[in-house]
C-alpha positions as CSV (number, residue, x, y, z in Angstrom):
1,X,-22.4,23.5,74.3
2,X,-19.3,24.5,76.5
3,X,-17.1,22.2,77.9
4,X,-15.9,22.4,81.5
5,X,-12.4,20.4,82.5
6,X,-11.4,19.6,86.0
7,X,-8.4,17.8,87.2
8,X,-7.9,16.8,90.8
9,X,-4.5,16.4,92.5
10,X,-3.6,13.7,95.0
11,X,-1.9,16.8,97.1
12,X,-5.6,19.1,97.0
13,X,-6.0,21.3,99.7
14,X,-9.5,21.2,99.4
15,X,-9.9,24.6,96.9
16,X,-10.1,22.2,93.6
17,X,-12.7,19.7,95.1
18,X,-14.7,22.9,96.3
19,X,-14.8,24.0,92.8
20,X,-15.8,21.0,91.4
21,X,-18.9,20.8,93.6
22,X,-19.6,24.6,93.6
23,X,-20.0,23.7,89.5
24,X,-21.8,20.8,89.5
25,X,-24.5,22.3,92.2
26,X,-25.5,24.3,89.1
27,X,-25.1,22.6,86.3
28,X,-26.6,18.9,85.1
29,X,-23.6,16.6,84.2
30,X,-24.2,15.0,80.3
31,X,-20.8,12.9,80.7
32,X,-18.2,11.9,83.0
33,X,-15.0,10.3,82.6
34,X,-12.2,9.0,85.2
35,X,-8.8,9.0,84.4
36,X,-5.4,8.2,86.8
37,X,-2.3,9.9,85.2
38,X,1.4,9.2,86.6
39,X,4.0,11.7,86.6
40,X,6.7,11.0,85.0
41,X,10.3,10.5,87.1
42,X,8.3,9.1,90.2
């Protein structure tokens, strides 16, 4: 089994979320997780 990873930035123009669905149109999710990261110096 292959594993896809996607991350999403606050700033997204659009292109990432569009990939993200274009993917999962196709394919059946097994697992999903949701993670919030800081930058560091912010």
């Amino acid at each position: 089994m292959q594993y896809k990873k996607f991350v999403l930035s606050i700033g997204d123009d659009g292109a990432q979320e569009a990939e993200l669905n274009r993917f999962l149109r196709g394919h059946r999710v097994l697992k999903m997780e949701q993670h919030f990261m800081e930058a560091e110096g912010l």
